[in-house]
C-alpha positions as CSV (number, residue, x, y, z in Angstrom):
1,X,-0.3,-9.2,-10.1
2,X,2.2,-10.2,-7.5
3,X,4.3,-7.0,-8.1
4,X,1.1,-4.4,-7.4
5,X,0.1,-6.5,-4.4
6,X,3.7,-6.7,-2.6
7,X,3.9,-2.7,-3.5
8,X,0.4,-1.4,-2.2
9,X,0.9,-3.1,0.9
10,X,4.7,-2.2,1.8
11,X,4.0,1.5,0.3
12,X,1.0,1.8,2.8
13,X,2.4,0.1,5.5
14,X,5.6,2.2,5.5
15,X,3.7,5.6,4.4
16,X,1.4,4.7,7.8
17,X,4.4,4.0,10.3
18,X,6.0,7.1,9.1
19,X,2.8,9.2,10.0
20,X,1.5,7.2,13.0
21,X,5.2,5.9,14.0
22,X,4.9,2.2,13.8
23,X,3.9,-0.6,11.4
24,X,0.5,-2.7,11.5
25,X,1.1,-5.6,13.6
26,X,-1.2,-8.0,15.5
27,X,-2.8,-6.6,18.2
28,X,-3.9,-9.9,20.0
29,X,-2.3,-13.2,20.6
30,X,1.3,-14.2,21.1
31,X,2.4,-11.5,18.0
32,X,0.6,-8.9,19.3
33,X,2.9,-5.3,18.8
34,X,5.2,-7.5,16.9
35,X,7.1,-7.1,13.3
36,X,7.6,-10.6,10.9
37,X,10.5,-12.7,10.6
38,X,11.6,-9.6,8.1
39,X,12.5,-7.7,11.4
40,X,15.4,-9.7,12.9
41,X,16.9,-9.7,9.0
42,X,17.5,-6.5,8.5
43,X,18.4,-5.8,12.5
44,X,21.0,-8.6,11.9
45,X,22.4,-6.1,9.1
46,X,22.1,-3.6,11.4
47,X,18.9,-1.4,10.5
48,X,16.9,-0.8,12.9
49,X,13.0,-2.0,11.8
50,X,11.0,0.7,13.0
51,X,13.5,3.5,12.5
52,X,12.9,6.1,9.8
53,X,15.7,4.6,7.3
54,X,13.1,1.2,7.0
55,X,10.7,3.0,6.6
56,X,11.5,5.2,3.9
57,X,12.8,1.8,2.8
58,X,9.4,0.4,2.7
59,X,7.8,3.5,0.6
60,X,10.9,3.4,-1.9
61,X,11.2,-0.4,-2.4
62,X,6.4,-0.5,-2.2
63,X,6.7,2.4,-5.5
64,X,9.5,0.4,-7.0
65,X,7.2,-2.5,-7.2
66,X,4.1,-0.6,-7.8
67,X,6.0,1.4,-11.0
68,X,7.4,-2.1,-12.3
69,X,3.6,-3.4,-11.9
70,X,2.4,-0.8,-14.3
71,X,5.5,-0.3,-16.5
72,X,4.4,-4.8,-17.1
73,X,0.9,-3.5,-17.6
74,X,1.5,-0.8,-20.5
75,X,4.7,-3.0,-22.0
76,X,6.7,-0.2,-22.3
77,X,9.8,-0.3,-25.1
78,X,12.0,0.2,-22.6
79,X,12.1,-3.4,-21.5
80,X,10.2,-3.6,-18.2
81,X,11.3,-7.0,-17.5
82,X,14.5,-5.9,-15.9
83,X,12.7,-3.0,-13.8
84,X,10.7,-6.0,-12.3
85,X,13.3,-8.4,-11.4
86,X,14.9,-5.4,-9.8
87,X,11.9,-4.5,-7.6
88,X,11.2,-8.5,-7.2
89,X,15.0,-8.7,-6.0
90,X,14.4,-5.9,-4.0
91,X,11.5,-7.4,-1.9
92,X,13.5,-10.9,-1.3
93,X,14.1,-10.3,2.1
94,X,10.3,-8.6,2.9
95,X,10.0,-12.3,4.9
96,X,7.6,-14.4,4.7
97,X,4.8,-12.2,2.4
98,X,7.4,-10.7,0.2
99,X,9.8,-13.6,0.1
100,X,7.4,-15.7,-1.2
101,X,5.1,-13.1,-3.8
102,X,7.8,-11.7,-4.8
103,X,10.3,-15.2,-5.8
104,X,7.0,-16.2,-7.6
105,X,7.1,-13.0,-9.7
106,X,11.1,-13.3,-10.1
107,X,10.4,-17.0,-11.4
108,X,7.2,-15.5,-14.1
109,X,9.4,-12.8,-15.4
110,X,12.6,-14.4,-15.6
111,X,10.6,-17.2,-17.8
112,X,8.3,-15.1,-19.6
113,X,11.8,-13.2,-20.8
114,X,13.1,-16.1,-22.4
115,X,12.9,-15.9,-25.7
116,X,13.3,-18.5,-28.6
117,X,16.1,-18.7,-30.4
């Protein structure tokens, strides 16, 4: 499932560089110590991408996934499509991982919630 993926990943990633103080990055090669096209995105916004705000950013949007993965799982009556095409929209600009897991999901639930008439 798209949803847990994107969420483990961007809850342990931002849970990590808030105890060690930075993100995983590459740590060879022309990327090395560098953050993904995700970086300049939000900088262009004007939120710093290793400051504490993205951070805590990462951990609330990666448990916002990770609930709307489960809440899918156990079909709750309390209609858990909508709680995932928040946390997909919320992922959107998580570039190019999240941008691309998460518009797949958005696309699955937004056509697995149409219903006949």
């Amino acid at each position: 499932m798209l949803l847990a993926f994107v969420g483990a990943w961007m809850t342990f990633d931002g849970t990590r560089a808030a105890i060690v103080g930075d993100y995983i990055t590459p740590s060879r090669g022309e990327y090395a110590g560098k953050l993904g096209p995700w970086s300049h995105l939000v900088e262009l916004i004007g939120i710093p991408a290793r400051s504490t705000a993205m951070k805590t950013a990462f951990i609330v949007i990666g448990l916002a996934h990770l609930a709307a993965a489960a809440l899918l799982v156990v079909n709750t009556f309390w209609a858990p499509e909508w709680f995932a095409l928040a946390a997909s929209l919320m992922g959107l600009w998580y570039l190019p991982f999240g941008t691309a897991a998460d518009g797949i999901a958005l696309g699955i639930v937004l056509l697995s919630s149409l219903r006949p008439w």
